[in-house]
C-alpha positions in Angstrom: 84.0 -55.5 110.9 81.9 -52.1 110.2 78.4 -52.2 110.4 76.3 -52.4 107.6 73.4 -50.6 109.5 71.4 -48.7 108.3 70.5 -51.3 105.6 66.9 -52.0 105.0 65.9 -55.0 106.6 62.9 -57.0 105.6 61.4 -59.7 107.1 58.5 -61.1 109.3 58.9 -60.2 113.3 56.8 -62.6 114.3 54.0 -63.0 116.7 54.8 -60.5 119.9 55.1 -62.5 123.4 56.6 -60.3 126.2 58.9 -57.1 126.4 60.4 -56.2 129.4 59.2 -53.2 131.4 61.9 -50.3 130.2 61.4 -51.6 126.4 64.9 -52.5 126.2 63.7 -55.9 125.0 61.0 -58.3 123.6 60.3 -61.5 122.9 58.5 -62.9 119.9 58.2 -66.3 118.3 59.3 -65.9 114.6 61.5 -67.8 112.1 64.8 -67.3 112.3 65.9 -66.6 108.8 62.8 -64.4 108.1 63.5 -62.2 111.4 64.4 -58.6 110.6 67.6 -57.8 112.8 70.9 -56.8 112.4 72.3 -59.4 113.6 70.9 -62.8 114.3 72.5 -65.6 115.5 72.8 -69.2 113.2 72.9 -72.4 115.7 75.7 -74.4 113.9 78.0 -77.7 114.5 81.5 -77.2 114.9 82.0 -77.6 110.8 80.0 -74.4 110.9 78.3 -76.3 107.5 74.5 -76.5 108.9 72.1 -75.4 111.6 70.9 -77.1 114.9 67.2 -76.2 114.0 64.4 -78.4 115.2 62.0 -77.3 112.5 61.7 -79.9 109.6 63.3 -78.7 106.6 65.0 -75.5 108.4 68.6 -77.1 109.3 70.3 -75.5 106.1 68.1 -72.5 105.9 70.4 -69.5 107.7 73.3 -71.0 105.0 71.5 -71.8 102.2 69.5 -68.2 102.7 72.9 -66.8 102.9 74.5 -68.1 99.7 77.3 -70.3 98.6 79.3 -67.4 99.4 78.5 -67.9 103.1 79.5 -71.2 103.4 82.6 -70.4 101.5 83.4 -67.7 104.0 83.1 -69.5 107.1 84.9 -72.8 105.3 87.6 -70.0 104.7 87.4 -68.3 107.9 87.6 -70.9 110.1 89.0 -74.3 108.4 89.2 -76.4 111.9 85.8 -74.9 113.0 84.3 -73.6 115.8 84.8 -74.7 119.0 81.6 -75.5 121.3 80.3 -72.8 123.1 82.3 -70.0 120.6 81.1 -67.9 118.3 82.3 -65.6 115.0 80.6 -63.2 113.0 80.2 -63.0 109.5 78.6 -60.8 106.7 74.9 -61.6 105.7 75.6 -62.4 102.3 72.1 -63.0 100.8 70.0 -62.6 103.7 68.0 -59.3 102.9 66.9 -59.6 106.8 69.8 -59.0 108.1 73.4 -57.5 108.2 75.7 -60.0 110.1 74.8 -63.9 111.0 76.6 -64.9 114.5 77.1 -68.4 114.5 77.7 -70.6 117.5 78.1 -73.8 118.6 76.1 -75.3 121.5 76.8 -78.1 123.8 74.9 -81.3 122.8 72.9 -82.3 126.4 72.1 -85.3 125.0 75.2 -86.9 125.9 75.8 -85.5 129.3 76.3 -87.3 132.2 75.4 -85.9 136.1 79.1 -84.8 136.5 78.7 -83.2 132.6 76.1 -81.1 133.1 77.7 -77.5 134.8 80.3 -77.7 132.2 77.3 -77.8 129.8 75.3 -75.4 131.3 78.5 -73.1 130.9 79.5 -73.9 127.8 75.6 -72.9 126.9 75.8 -69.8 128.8 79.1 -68.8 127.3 77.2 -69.2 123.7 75.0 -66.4 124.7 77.5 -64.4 125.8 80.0 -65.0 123.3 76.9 -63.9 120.3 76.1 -60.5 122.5 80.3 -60.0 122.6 80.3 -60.4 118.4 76.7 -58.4 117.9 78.3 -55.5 120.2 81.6 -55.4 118.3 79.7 -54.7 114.9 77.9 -52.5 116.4 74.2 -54.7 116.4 71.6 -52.6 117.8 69.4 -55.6 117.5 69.3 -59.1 117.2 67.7 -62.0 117.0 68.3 -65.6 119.1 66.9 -69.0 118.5 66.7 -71.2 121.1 70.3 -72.5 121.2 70.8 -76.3 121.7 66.9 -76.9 122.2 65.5 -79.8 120.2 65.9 -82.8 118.7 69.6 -82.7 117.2 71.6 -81.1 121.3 68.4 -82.5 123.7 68.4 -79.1 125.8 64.8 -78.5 127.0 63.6 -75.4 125.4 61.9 -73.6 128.6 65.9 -73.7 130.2 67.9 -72.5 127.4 65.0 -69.7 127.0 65.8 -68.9 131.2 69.6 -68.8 130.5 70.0 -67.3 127.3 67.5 -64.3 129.0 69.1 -64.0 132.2 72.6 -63.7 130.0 71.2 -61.3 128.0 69.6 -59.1 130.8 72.6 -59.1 132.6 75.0 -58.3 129.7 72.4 -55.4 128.9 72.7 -54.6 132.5 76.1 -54.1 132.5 76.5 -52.3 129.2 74.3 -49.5 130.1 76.3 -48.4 133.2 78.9 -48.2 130.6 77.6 -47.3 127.2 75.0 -45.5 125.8 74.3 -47.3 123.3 71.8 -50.1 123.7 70.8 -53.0 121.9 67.7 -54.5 121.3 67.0 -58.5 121.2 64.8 -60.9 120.5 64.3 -64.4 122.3 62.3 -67.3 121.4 59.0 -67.7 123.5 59.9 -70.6 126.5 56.4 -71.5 125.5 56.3 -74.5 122.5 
């Protein structure tokens, strides 16, 4: 899939939090479907037919925001769904914020038991890498994270899936620049909330 990019992206960016010493990345607290990226990345259930947000009211927003055409798409796309700690790209459809969505599906913590819980943390890890894999391969030079699996609907604690999803990315950004030139620019969520 080509990228869209240079596309106009509107959107809100949010409040600033951190950036990292080089400027290779930052941090802000924004909502997701507002957030002006190429690509950002839509927490979803293995039906891939609504969001894992926390927010009241925000669970169908990355789907809805994208159109029937979306959900028609990733029906289409992917008719036995997506498997938990995959991910898949797909057009933005109606989202004027971005030009891909990257959805994914998290582990749910809630049901994990002591012996659960390194599969889970992999399986959340993987997530992160799985989204930087798909951004890369369109070409992303930015995008955009929620806090995957924190909340209400998976039970992961905010502040550790904010330290793994960062360390992921650091170290996939890491790694690219020895062998690219290209870099990419993302946004977390703030561990603070």
């Amino acid at each position: 899939m080509e990228s869209s990019f240079p596309r106009s992206l509107v959107g809100n960016a949010g409040k600033f939090i951190h950036s990292s010493p080089d400027g290779r990345y930052e941090i802000r607290k924004a909502i997701m479907v507002n957030f002006p990226a190429v690509a950002i990345v839509n927490a979803t259930n293995l039906s891939m037919t609504w969001n894992t947000a926390n927010i009241p009211g925000a669970k169908f927003q990355i789907t809805r925001g994208g159109g029937p055409d979306m959900l028609q798409w990733l029906c289409t796309s992917y008719p036995n769904g997506l498997p938990v700690g995959e991910a898949a790209v797909s057009p933005s459809f109606q989202l004027p914020n971005c030009c891909h969505v990257i959805h994914t599906n998290a582990p749910n913590y809630r049901g994990r038991t002591r012996s659960t819980i390194p599969l889970l943390r992999q399986q959340l890890v993987d997530c992160y890498r799985r989204c930087l894999e798909e951004a890369y391969k369109v070409g992303a030079a930015s995008i955009a994270f929620p806090c995957l699996g924190a909340g209400l609907v998976l039970g992961w604690r905010r502040r550790d899936v904010s330290r793994l999803g960062l360390d992921r990315f650091i170290s996939l950004l890491t790694l690219w620049a020895r062998t690219n030139t290209r870099s990419m620019l993302g946004w977390l969520p703030s561990s603070e909330s």
